[in-house]
C-alpha positions in Angstrom: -58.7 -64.7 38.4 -57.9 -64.2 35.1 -60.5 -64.7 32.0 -59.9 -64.5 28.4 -60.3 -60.6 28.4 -57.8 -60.2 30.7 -55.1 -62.4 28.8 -55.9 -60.1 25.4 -55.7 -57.1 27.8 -51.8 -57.7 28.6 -51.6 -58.7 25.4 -52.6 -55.7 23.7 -50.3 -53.8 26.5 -47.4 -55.9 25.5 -47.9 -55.2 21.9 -47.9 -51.3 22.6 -45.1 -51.2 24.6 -43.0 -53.3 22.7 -44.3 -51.7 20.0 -42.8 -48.3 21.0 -39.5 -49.6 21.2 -40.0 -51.0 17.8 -40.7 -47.3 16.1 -37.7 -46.4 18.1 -35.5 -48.5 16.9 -36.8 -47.5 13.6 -35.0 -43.8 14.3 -32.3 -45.7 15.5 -31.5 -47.9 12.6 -29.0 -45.6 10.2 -28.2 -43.2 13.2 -26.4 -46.6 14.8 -24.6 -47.8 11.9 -23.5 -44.2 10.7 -23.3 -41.5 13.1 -23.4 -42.7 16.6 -20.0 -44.8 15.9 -17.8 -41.8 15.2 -19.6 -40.0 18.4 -17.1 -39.3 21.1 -18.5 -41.4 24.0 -18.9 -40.4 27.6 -17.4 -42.8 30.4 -19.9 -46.0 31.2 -21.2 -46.0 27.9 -22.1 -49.3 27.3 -21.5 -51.4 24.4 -24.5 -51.3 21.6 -25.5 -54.8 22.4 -26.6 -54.0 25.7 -29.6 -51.6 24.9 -31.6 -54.5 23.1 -32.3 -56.8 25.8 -32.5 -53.9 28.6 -35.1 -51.8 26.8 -36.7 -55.5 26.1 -37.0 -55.7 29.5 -37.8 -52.5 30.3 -41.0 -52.7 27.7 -42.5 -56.0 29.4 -42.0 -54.4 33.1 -44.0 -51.5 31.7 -46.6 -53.3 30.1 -47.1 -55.5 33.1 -47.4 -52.3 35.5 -50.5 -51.0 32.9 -51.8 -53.3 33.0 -51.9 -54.7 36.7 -53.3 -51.1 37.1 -56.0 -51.3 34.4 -57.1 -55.1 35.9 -57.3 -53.5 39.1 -59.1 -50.5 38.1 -60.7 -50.7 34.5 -62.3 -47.5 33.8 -60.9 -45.8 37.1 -57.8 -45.8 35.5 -57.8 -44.2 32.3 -56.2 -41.1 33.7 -53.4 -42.7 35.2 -52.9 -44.8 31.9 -53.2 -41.7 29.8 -50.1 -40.4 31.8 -49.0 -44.1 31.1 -48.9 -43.4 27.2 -47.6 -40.2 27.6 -44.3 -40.7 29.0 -44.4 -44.0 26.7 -44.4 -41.1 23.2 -42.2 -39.1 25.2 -39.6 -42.2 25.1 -40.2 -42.8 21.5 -40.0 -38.9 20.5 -36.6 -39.1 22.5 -35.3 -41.9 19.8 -36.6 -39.8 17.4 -34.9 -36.9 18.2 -31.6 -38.0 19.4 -31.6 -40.6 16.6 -33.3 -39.7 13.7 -33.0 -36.0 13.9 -29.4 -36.7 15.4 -29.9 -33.4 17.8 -28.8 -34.6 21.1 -29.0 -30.9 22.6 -33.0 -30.7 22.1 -33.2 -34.5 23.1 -31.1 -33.7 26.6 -33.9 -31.3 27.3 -36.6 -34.0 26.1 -35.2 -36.4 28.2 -35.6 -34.6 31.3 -38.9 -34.4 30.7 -39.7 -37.9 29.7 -37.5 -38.6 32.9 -40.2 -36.4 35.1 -43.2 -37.8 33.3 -41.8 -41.4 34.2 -42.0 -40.0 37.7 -45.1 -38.4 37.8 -46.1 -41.7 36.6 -44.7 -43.9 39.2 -46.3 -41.4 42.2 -49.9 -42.4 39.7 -49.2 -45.4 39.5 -47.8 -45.7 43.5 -51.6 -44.6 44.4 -53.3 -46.9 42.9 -51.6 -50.1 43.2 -47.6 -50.0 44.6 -46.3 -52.7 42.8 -47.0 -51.2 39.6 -45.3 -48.4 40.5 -42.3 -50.7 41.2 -42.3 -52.3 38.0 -41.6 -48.7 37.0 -38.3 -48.6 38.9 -35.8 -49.7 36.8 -37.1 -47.7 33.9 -36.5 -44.7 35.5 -33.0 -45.6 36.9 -32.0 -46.5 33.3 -33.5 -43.5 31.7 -31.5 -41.5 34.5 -28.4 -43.4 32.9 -29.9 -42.4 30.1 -29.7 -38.9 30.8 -26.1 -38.8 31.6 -24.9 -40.4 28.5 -27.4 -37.9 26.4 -25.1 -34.9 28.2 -22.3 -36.5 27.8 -22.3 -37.0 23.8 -24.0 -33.8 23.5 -21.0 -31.7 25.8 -18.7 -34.2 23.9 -19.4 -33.5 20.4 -20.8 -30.4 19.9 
C-alpha cells in the first residue's frame, strides 16, 4: 500500500535522479554546441536528439529501482542506496569530464568504472529485491554503448 510518505519518497528519488542528469547537461551545454560537432564520430553514434529522451528514461527507471528498494527495506537499505548514489556521481563526474573538461581519455577510464559500479549495483540491488535490479538493465546496456563511443572519439581524435 502506498501512503503519503511513500509518494514524497519516489518523489524525492525522481528529483535526484533527474536531477543528476540535469547538472550533467549543465557540462554538456557549450561542449555540445562547440566542440563535440567538429569531433570525428565513431560508427553508431547516434544523432544528438536521441540522448534526451533515453537518459530521461534511464533517470525514472533508476529512481523507480531506489526506491522500490528503499519501500521494501527502509533503513536496511541504506548501504545498497549509498552504492545507488555512487554510481549516480560517477555518471554525472563522467559528463563533467568528457564534457566540461572535454578529456575523453580520463573520462574512458571513468566510464569503466561508473560502468562496474552500475554493476556492482545491480548484483545489490539483485539481492534485495530482483526487479529493481532489472530496472537497472538498460542503464547498463546504454552506458556499455556508452563506453564504446567514449573510445571511439577518444582513438578518433586524439
Amino acid at each position: 500500500m502506498l501512503n503519503a510518505d511513500n509518494w514524497l519518497v519516489l518523489i524525492l528519488f525522481f528529483a535526484v535522479c533527474l536531477g543528476a542528469g540535469g547538472v550533467g547537461s549543465f557540462f554538456t551545454g557549450s561542449s555540445v554546441r562547440d566542440w563535440y560537432p567538429r569531433l570525428r564520430k565513431p560508427p553508431g553514434t547516434p544523432p544528438s536528439w536521441v540522448f534526451g529522451p533515453v537518459w530521461t528514461a534511464l533517470y525514472v527507471l533508476m529512481a523507480i529501482s531506489a526506491w522500490l528498494v528503499w519501500r521494501e527495506y527502509h533503513r536496511g537499505a541504506l548501504p545498497a542506496l549509498l552504492i545507488f548514489f555512487a554510481q549516480l556521481a560517477l555518471n554525472v563526474a563522467w559528463s563533467g569530464i568528457f564534457f566540461g573538461s572535454r578529456l575523453p581519455g580520463i573520462a574512458f577510464v571513468e566510464i569503466l568504472l561508473l560502468w562496474f559500479a552500475i554493476a556492482v549495483n545491480m548484483l545489490i540491488f539483485y539481492a534485495l529485491l530482483h526487479i529493481a535490479a532489472f530496472l537497472l538493465v538498460p542503464y547498463w546496456l546504454w552506458v556499455t554503448y556508452a563506453m564504446y563511443l567514449n573510445f571511439g572519439f577518444w582513438r578518433l581524435n586524439r
